[in-house]
Jmol script that loads the backbone (N, CA, C; Angstrom):
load data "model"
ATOM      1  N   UNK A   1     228.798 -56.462 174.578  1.00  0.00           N
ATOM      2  CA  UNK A   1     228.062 -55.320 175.055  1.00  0.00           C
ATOM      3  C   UNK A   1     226.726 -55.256 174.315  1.00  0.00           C
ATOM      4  N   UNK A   2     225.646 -55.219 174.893  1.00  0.00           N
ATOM      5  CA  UNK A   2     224.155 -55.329 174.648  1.00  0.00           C
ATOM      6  C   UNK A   2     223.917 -54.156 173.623  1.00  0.00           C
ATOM      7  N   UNK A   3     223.620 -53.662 172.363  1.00  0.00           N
ATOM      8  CA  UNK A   3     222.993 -52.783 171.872  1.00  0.00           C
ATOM      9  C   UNK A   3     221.240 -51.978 172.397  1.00  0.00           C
ATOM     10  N   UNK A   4     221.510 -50.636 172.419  1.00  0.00           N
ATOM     11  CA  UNK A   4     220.081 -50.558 172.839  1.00  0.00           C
ATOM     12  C   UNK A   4     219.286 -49.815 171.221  1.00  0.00           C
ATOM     13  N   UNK A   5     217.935 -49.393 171.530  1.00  0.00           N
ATOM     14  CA  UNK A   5     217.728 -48.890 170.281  1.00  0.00           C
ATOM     15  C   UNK A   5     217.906 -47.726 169.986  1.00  0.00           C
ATOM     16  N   UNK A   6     218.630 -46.656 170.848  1.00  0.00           N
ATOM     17  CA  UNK A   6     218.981 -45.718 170.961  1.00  0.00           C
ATOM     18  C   UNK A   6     220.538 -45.575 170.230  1.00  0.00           C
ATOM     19  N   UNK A   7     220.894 -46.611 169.879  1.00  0.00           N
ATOM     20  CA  UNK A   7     221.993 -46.759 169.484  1.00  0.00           C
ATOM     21  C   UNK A   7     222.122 -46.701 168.155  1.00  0.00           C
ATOM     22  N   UNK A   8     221.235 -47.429 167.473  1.00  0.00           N
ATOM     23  CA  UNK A   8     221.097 -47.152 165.839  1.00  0.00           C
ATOM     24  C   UNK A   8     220.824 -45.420 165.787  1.00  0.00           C
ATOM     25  N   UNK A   9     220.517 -44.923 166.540  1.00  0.00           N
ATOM     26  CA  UNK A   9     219.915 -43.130 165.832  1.00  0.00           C
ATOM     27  C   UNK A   9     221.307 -42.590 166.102  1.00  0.00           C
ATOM     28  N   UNK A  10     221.869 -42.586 167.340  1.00  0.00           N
ATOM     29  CA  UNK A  10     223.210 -42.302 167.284  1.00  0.00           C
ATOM     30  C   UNK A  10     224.315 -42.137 166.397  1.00  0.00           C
ATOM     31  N   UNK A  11     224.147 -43.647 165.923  1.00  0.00           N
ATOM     32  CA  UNK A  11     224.899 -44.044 164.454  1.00  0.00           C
ATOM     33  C   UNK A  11     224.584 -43.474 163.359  1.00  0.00           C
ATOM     34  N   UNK A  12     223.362 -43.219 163.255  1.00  0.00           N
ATOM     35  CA  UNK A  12     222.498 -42.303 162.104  1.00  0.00           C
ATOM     36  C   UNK A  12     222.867 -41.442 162.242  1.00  0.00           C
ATOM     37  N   UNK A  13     223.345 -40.416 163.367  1.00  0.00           N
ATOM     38  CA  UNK A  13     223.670 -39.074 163.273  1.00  0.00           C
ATOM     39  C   UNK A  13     224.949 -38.975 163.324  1.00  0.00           C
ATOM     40  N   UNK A  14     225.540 -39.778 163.439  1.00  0.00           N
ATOM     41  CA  UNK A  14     227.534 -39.921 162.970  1.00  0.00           C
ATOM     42  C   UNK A  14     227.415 -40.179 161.822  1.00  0.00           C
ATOM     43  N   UNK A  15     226.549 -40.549 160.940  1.00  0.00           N
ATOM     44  CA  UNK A  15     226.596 -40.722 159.883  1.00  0.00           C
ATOM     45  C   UNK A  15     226.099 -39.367 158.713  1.00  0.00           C
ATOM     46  N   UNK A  16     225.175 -38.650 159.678  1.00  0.00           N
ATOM     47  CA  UNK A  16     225.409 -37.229 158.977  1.00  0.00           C
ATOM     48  C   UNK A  16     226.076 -36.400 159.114  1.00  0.00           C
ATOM     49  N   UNK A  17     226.703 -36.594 159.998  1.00  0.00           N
ATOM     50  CA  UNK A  17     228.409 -35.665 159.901  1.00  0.00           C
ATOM     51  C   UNK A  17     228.704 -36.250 159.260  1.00  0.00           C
ATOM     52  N   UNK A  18     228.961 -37.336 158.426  1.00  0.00           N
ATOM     53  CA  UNK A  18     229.654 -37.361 157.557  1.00  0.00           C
ATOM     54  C   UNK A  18     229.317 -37.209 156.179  1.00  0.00           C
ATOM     55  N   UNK A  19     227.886 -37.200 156.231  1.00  0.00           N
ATOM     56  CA  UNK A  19     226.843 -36.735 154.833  1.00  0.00           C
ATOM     57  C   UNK A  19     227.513 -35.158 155.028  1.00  0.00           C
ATOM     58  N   UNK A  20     227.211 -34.596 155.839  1.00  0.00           N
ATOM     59  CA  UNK A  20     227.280 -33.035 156.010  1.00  0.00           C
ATOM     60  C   UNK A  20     228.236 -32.486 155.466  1.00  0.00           C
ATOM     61  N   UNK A  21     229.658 -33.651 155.441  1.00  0.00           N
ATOM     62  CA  UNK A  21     231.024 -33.057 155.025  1.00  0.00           C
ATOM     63  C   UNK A  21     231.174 -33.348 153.674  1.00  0.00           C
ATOM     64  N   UNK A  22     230.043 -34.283 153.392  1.00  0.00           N
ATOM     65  CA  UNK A  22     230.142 -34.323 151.584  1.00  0.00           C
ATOM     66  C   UNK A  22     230.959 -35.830 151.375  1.00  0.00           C
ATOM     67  N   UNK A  23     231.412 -36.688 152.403  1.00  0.00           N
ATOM     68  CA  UNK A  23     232.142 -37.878 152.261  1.00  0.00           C
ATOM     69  C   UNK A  23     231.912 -39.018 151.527  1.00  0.00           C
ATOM     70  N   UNK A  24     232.393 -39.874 150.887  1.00  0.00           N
ATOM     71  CA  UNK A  24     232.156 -40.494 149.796  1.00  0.00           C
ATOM     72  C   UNK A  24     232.499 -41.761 150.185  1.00  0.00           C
ATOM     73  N   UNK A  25     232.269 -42.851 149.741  1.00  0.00           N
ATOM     74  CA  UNK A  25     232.811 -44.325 150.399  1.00  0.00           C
ATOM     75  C   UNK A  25     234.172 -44.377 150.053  1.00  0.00           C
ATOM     76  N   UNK A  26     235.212 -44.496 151.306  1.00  0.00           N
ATOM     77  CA  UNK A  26     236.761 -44.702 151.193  1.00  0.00           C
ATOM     78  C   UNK A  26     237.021 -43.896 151.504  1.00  0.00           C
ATOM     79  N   UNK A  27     236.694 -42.711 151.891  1.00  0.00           N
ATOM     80  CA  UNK A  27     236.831 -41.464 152.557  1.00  0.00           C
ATOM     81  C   UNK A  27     237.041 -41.632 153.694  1.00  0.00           C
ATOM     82  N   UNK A  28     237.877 -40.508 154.577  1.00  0.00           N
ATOM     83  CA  UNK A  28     238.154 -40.717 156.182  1.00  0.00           C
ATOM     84  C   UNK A  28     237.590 -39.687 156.800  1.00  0.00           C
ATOM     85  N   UNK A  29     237.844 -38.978 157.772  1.00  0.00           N
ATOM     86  CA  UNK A  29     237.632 -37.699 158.536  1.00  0.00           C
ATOM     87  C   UNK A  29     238.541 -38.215 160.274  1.00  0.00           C
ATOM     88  N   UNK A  30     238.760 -37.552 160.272  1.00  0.00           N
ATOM     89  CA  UNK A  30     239.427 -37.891 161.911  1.00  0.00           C
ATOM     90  C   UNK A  30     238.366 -38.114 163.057  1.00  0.00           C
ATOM     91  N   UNK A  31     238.733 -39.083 163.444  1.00  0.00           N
ATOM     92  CA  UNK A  31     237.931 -39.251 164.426  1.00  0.00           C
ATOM     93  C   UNK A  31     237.695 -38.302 165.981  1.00  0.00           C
ATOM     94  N   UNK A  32     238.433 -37.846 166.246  1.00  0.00           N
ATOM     95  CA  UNK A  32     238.652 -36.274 167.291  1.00  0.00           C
ATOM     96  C   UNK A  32     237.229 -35.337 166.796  1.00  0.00           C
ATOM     97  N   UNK A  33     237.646 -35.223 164.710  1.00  0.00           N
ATOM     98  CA  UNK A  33     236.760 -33.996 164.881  1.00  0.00           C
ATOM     99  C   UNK A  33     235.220 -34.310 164.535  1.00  0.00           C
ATOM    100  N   UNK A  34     235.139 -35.937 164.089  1.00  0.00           N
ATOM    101  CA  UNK A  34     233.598 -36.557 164.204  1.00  0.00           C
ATOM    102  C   UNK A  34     232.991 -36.299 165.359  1.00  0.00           C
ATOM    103  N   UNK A  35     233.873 -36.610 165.979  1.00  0.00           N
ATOM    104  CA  UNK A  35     233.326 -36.873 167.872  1.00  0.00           C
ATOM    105  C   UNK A  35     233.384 -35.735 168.501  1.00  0.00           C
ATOM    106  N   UNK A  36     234.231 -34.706 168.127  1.00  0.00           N
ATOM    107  CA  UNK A  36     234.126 -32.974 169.030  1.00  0.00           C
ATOM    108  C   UNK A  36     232.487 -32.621 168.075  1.00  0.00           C
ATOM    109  N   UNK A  37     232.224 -32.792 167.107  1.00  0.00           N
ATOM    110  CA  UNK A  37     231.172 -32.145 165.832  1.00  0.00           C
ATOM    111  C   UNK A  37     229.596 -32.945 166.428  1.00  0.00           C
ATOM    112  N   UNK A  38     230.276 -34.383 166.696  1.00  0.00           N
ATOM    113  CA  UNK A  38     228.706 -34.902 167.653  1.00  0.00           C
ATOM    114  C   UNK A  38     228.085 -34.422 169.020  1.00  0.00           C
ATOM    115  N   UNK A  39     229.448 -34.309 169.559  1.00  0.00           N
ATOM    116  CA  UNK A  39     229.147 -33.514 170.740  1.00  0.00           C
ATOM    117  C   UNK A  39     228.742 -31.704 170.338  1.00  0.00           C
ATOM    118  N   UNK A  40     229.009 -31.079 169.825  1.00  0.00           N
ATOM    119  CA  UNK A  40     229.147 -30.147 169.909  1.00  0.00           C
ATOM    120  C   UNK A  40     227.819 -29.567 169.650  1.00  0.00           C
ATOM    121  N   UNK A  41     227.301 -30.348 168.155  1.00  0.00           N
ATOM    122  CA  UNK A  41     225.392 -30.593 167.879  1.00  0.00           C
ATOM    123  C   UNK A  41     224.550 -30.827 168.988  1.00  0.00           C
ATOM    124  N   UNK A  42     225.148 -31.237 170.237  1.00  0.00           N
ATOM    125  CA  UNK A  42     224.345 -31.852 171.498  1.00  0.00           C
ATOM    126  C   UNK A  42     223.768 -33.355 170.578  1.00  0.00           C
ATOM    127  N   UNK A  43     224.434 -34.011 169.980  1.00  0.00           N
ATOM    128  CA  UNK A  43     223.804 -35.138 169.443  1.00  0.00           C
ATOM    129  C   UNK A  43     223.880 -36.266 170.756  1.00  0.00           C
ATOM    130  N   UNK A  44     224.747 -36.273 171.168  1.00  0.00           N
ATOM    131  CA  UNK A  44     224.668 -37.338 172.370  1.00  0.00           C
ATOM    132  C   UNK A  44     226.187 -37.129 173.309  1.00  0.00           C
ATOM    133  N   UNK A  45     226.230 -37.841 174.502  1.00  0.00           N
ATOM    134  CA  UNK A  45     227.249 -37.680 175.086  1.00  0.00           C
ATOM    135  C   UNK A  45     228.664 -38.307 174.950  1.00  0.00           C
ATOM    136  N   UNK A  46     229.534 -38.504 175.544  1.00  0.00           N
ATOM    137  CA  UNK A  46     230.549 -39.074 174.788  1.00  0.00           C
ATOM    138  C   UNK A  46     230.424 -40.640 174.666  1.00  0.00           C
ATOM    139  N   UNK A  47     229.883 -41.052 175.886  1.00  0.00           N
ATOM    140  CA  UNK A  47     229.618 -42.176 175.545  1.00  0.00           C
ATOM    141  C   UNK A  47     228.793 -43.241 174.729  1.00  0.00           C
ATOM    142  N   UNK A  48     227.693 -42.214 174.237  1.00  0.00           N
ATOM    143  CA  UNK A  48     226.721 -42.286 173.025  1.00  0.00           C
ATOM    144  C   UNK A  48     227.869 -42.033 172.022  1.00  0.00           C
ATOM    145  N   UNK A  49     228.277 -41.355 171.509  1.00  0.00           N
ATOM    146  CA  UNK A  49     228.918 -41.365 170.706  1.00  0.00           C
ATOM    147  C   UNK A  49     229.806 -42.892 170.586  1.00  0.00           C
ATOM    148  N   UNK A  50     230.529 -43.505 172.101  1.00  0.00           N
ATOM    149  CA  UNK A  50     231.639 -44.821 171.361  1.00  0.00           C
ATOM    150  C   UNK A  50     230.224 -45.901 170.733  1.00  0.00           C
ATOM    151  N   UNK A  51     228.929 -45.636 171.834  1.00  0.00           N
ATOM    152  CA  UNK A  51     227.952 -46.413 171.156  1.00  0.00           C
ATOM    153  C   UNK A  51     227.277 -45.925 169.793  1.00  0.00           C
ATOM    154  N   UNK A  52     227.532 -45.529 169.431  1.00  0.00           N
ATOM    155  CA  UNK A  52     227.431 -44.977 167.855  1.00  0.00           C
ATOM    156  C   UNK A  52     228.419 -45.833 167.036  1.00  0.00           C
ATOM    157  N   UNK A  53     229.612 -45.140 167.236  1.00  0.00           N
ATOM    158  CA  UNK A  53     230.543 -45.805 166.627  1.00  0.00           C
ATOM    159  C   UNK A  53     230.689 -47.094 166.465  1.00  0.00           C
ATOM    160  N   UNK A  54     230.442 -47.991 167.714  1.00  0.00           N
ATOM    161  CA  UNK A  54     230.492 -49.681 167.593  1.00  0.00           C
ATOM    162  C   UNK A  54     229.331 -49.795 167.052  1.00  0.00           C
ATOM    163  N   UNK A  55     228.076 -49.172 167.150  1.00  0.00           N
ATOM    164  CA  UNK A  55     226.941 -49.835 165.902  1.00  0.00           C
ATOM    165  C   UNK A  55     227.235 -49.681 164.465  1.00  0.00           C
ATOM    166  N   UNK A  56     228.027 -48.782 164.472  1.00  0.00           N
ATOM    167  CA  UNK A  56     227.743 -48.229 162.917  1.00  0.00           C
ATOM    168  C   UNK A  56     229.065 -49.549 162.417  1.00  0.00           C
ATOM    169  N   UNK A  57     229.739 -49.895 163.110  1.00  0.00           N
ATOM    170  CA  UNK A  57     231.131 -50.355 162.975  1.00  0.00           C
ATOM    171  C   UNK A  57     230.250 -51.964 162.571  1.00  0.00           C
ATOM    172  N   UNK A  58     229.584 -52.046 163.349  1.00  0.00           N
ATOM    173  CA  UNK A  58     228.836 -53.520 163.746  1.00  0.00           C
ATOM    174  C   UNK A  58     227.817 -53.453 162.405  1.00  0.00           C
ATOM    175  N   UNK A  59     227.613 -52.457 162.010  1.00  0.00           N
ATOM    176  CA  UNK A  59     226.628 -52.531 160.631  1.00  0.00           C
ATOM    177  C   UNK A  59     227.172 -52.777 159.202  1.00  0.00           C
ATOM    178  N   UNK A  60     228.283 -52.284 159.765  1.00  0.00           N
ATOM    179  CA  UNK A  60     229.334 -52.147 158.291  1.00  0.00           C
ATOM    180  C   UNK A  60     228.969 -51.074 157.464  1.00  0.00           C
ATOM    181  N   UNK A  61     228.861 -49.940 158.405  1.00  0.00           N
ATOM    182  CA  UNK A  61     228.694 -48.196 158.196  1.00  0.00           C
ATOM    183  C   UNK A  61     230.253 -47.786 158.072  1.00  0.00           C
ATOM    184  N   UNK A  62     230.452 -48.109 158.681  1.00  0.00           N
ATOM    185  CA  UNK A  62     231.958 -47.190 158.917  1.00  0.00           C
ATOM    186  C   UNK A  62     233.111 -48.139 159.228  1.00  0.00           C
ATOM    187  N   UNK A  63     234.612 -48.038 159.019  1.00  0.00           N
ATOM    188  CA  UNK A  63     235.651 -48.558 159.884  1.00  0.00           C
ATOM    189  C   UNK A  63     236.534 -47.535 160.461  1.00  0.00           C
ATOM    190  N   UNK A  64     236.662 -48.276 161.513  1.00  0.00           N
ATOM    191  CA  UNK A  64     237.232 -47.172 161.928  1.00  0.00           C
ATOM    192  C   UNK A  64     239.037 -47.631 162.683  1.00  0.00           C
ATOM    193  N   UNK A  65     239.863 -46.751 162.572  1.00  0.00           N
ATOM    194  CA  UNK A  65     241.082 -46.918 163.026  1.00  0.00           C
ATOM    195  C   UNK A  65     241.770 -46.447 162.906  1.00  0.00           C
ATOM    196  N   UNK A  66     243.371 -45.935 163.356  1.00  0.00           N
ATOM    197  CA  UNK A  66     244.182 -45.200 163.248  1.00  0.00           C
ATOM    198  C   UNK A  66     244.072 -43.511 163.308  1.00  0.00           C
ATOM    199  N   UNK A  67     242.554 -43.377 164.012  1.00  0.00           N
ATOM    200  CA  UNK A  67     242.268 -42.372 164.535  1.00  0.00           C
ATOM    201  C   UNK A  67     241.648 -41.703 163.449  1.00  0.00           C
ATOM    202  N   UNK A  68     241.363 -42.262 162.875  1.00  0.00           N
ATOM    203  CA  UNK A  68     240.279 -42.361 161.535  1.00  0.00           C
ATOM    204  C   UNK A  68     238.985 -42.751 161.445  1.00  0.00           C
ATOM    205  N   UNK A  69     237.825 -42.438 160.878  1.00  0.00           N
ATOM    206  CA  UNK A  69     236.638 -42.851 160.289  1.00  0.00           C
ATOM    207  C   UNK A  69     236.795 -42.937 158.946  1.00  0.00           C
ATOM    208  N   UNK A  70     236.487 -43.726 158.456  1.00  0.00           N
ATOM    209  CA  UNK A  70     236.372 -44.303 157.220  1.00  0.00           C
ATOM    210  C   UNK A  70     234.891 -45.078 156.640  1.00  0.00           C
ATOM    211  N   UNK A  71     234.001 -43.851 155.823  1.00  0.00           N
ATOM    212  CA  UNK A  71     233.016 -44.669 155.326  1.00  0.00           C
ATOM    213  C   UNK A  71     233.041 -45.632 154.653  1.00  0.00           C
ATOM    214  N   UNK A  72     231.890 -46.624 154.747  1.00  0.00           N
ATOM    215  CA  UNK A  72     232.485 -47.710 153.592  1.00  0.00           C
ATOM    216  C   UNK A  72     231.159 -47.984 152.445  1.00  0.00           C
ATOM    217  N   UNK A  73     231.206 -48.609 151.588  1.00  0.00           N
ATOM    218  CA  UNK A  73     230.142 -48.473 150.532  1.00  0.00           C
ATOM    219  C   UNK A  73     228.717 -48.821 151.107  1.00  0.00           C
ATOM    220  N   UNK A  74     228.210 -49.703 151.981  1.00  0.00           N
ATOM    221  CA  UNK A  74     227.378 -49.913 152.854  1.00  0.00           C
ATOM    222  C   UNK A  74     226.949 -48.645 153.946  1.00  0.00           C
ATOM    223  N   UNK A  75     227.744 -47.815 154.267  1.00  0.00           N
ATOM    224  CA  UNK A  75     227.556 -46.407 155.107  1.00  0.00           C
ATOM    225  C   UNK A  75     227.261 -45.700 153.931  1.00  0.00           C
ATOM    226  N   UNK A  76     227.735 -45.871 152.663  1.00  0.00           N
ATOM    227  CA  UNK A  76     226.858 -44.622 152.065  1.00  0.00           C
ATOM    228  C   UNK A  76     225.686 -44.672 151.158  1.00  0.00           C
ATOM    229  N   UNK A  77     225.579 -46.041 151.493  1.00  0.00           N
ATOM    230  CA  UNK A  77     224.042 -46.588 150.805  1.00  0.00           C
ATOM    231  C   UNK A  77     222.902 -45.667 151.821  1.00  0.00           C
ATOM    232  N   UNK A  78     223.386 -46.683 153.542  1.00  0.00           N
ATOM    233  CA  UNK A  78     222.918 -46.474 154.536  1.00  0.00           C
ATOM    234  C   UNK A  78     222.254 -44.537 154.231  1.00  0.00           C
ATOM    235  N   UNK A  79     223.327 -43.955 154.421  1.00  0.00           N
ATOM    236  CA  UNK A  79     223.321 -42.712 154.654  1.00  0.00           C
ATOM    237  C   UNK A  79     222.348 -41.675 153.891  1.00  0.00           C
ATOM    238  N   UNK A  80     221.979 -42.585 152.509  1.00  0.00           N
ATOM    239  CA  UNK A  80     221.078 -41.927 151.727  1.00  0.00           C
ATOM    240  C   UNK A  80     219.826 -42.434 152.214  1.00  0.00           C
ATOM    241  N   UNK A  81     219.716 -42.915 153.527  1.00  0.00           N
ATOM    242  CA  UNK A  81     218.484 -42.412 153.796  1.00  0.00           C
ATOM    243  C   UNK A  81     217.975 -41.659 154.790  1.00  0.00           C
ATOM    244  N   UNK A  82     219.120 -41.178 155.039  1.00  0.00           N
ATOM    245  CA  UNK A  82     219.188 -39.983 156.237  1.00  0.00           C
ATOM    246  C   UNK A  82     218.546 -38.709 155.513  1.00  0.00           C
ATOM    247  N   UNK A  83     217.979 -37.956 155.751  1.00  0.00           N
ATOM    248  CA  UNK A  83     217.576 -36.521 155.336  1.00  0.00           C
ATOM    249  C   UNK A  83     218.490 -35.900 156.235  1.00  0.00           C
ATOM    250  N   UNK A  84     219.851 -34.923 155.376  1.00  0.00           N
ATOM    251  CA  UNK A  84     220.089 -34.436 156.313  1.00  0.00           C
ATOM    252  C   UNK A  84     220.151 -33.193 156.755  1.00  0.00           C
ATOM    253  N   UNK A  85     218.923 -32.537 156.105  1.00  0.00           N
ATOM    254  CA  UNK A  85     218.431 -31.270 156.524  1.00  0.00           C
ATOM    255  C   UNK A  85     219.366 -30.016 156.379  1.00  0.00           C
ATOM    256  N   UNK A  86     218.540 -29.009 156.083  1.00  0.00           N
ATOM    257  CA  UNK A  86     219.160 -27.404 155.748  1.00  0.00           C
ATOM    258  C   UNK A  86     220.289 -27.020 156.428  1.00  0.00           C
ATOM    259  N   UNK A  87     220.179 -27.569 158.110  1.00  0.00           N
ATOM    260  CA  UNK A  87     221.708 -27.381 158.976  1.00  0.00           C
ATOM    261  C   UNK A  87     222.756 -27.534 158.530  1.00  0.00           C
ATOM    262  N   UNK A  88     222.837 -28.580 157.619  1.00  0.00           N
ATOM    263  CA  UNK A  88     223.976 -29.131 157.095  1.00  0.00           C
ATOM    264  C   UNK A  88     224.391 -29.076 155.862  1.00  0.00           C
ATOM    265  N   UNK A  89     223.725 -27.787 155.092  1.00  0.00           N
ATOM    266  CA  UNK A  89     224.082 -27.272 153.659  1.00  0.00           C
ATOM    267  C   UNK A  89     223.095 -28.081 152.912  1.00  0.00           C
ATOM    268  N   UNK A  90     222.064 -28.486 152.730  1.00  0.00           N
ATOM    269  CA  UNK A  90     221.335 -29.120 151.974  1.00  0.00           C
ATOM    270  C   UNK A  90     219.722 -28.770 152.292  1.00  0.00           C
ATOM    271  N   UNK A  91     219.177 -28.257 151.474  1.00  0.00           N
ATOM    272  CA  UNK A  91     217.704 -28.433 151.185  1.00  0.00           C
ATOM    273  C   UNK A  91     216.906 -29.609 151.531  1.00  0.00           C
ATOM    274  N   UNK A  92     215.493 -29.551 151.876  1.00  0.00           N
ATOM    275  CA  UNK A  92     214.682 -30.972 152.049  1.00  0.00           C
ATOM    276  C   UNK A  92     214.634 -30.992 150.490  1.00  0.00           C
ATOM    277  N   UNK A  93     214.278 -32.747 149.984  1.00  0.00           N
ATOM    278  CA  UNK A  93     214.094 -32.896 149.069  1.00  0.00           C
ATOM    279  C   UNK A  93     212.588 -32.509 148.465  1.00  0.00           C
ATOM    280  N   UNK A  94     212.742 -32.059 147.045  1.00  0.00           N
ATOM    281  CA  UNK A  94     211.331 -31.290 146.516  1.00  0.00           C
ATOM    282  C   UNK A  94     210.269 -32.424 146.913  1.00  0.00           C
ATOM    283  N   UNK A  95     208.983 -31.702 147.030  1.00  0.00           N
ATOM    284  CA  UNK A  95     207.725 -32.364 146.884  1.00  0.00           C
ATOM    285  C   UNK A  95     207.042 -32.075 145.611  1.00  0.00           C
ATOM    286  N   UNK A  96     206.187 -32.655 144.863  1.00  0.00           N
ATOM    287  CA  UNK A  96     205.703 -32.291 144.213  1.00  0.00           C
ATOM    288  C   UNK A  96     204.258 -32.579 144.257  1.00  0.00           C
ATOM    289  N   UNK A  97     203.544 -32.211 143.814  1.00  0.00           N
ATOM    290  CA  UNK A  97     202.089 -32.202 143.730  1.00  0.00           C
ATOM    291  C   UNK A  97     201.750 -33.710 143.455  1.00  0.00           C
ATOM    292  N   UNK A  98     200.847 -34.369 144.031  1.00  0.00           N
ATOM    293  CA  UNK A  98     200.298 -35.567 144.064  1.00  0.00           C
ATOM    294  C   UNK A  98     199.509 -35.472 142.451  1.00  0.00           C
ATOM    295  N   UNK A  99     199.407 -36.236 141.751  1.00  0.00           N
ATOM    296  CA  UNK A  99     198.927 -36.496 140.362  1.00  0.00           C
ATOM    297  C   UNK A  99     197.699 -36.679 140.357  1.00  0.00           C
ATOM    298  N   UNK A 100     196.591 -36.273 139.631  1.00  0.00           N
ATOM    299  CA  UNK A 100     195.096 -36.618 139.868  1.00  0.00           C
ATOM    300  C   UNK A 100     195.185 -37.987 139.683  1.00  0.00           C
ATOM    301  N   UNK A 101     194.017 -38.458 140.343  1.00  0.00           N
ATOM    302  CA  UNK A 101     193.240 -39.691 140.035  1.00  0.00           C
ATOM    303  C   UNK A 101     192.720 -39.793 138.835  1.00  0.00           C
ATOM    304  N   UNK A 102     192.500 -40.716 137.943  1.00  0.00           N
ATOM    305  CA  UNK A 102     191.809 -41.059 137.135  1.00  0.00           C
ATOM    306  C   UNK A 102     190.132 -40.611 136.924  1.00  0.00           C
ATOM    307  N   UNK A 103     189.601 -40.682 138.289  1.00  0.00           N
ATOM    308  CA  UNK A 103     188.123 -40.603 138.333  1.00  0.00           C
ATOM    309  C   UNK A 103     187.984 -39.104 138.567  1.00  0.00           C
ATOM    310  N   UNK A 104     189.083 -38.523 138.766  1.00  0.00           N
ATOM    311  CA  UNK A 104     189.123 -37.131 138.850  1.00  0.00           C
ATOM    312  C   UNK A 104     189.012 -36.338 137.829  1.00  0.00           C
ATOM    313  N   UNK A 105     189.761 -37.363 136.672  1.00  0.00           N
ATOM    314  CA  UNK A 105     190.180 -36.864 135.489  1.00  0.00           C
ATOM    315  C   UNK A 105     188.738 -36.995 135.018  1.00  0.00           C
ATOM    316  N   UNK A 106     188.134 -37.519 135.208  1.00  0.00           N
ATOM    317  CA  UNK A 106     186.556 -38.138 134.272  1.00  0.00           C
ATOM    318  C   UNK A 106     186.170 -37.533 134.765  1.00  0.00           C
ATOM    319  N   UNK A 107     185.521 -37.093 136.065  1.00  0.00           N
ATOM    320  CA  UNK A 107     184.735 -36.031 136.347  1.00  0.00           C
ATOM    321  C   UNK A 107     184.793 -34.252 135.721  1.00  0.00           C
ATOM    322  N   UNK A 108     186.278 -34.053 135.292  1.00  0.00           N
ATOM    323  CA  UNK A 108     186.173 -33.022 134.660  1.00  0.00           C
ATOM    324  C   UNK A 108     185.905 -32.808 133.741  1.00  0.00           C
ATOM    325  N   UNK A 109     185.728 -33.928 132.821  1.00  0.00           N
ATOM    326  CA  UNK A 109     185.253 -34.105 131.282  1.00  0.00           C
ATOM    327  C   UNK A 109     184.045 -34.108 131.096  1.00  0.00           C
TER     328      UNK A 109
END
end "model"
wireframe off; spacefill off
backbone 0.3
color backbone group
């Protein structure tokens, strides 16, 4: 079955349901309530969702079986680079003020 590129963001956002729940590599969650929680976000339809799942599966994000999701250490590398925003119990990460320039610094002297 052909991957499209719509398919990696999919996977990205099955993958913050599982950031969202706080999941750790070796961790499970049922697969029913991944997939009622994707749908339910309006993240995609059900069938976006099995194409989620076989990318993320195909990335070595997740395994999945026995009616299980199971992150794996590669999904939670992956996952830290998801921002996954205030919706989901978490703050954006701080910004901080850009550092002067050097020539900035000399001009004030």
């Amino acid at each position: 079955m052909p991957t499209l590129p719509a398919d990696e963001d999919y996977a990205r956002a099955l993958l913050s349901i599982l950031g969202g729940r706080n999941l750790r590599p070796l961790q499970s969650l049922r697969r029913d309530e991944v997939q009622s929680t994707f749908l339910a976000r309006n993240m995609g339809r059900p069938y976006d969702f099995e194409a989620a799942l076989d990318y993320a599966i195909s990335r070595g994000w997740v395994w999945a079986g026995f009616d299980y999701i199971r992150l794996t250490g590669r999904g939670d590398e992956e996952m830290q680079t998801i921002w996954l925003g205030s919706d989901v119990w978490r703050e954006p990460p701080p910004r901080k003020p850009p550092a002067p320039s050097p020539t900035a610094l000399k001009t004030r002297a």
